[in-house]
N, C-alpha and C positions, 0 to 999 in steps of 0.2 A: 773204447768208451770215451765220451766229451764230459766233458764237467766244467760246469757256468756259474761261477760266483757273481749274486746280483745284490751287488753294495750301494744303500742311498745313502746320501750326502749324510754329514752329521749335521747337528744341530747348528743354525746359522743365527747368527746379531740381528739383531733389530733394532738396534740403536742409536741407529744416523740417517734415515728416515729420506737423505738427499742421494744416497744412496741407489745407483738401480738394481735392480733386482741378481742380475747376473756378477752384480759386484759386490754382494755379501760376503764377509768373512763368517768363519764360525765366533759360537760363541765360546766363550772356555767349559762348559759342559759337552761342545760338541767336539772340540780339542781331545777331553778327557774319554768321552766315546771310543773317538774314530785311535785311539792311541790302544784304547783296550782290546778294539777289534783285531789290530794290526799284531797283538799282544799272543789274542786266540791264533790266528790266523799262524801265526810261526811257530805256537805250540803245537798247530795239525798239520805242519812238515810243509807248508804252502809254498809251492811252487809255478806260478803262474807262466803259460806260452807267450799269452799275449794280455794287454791291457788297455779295455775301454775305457776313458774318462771323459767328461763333458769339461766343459772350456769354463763352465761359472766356476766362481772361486770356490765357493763354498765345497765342490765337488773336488777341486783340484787341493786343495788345502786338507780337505780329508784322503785322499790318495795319500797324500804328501806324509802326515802322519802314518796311515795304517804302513805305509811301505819302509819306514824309519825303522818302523821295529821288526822286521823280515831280514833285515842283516842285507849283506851283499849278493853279488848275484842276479838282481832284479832284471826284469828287460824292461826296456825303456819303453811308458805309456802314448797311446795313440791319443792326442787332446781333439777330439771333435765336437763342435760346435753344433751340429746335426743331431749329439745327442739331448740337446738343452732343453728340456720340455717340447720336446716334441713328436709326441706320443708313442704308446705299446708297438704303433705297427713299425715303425722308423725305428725304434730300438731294434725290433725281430730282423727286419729288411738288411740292418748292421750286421747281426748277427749272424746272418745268412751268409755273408759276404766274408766269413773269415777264414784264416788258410785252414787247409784242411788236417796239413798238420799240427795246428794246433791242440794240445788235447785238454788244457785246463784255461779257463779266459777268466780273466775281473772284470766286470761290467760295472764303473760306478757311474751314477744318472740321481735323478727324481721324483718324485711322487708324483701325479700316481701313475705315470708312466711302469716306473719298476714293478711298483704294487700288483698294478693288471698284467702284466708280461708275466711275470712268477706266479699270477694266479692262473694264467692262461693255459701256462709251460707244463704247470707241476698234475699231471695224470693221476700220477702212483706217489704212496709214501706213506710216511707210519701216519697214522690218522691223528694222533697229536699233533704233529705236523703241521701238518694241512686247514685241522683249524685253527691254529696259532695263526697260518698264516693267510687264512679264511678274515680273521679278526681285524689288523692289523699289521703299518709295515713301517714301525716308527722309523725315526732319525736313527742313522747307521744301522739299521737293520742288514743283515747279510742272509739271505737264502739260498741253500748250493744245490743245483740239479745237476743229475747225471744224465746221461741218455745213453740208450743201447746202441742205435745204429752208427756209423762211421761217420756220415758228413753232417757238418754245420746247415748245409742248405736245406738238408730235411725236415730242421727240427721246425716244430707245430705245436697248435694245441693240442696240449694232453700228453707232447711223447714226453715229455722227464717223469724221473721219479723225484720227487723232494726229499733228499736225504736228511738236511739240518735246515734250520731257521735260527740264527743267533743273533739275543737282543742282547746290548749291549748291558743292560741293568743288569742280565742275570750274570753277567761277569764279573760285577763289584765283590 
């Protein structure tokens, strides 16, 4: 079984306006987020193979947190640039491409790239679920899919099942 954690960026600054885009920091609520996720994430034993990250800060700055609080251990993050808003297919196409031993991956990325890839992904799954994540896929949202079959290069629309959706609010 694969299992895909797909983590958007937490909440980014807005506050320096000269700024580009790819060079956002978060803000201190998106700090306080991505710290909580990292919080859950080491509470459910999280152990990741491998890990996707996108090269903007904001993305890399929230890895940075959510992996603080996972303790030692870590494997060291893939920073791709490819994955920077550059849409659901380019995310999948990534995803496609990873070892086959891998069996648990972090995917952190974008809206709505991630949004649409997780709505695409998720088949099966408790139907609360599903419309949580039918709804919305705020700042550090995390959705975890599983999948039955063996390789990465299979997965498509519809094969996961959506196990969790976790927003960060409901962790305070």
């Amino acid at each position: 079984m694969k299992t895909l954690y797909l983590l958007r960026h937490a909440k980014s600054a807005w506050n320096d306006p000269s700024l580009d885009d790819h060079d956002r920091p978060l803000a201190p609520r998106g700090a306080r987020a991505a710290t909580l996720i990292g919080r859950h994430l080491r509470g459910d034993g999280f152990h990741p193979d491998v890990i996707l990250c996108s090269t903007a800060r904001r993305a890399v700055d929230t890895l940075a947190l959510v992996t603080a609080q996972l303790g030692t251990g870590q494997v060291t993050a893939e920073y791709d640039h490819g994955l920077y808003l550059s849409g659901e297919r380019a995310l999948l196409d990534r995803l496609r491409r990873l070892p086959e031993g891998a069996a648990t991956v972090l995917l952190v990325a974008h809206n709505p790239d991630l949004h649409n890839l997780a709505q695409d992904l998720a088949g099966n799954g408790d139907a609360s679920l599903l419309r949580g994540l039918a709804g919305k896929f705020p700042t550090a949202a995390l959705a975890v899919l599983t999948f039955a079959q063996g390789s990465w290069s299979d997965i498509g629309s519809r094969a996961g099942t959506l196990s969790n959706l976790v927003l960060p609010k409901k962790l305070t």
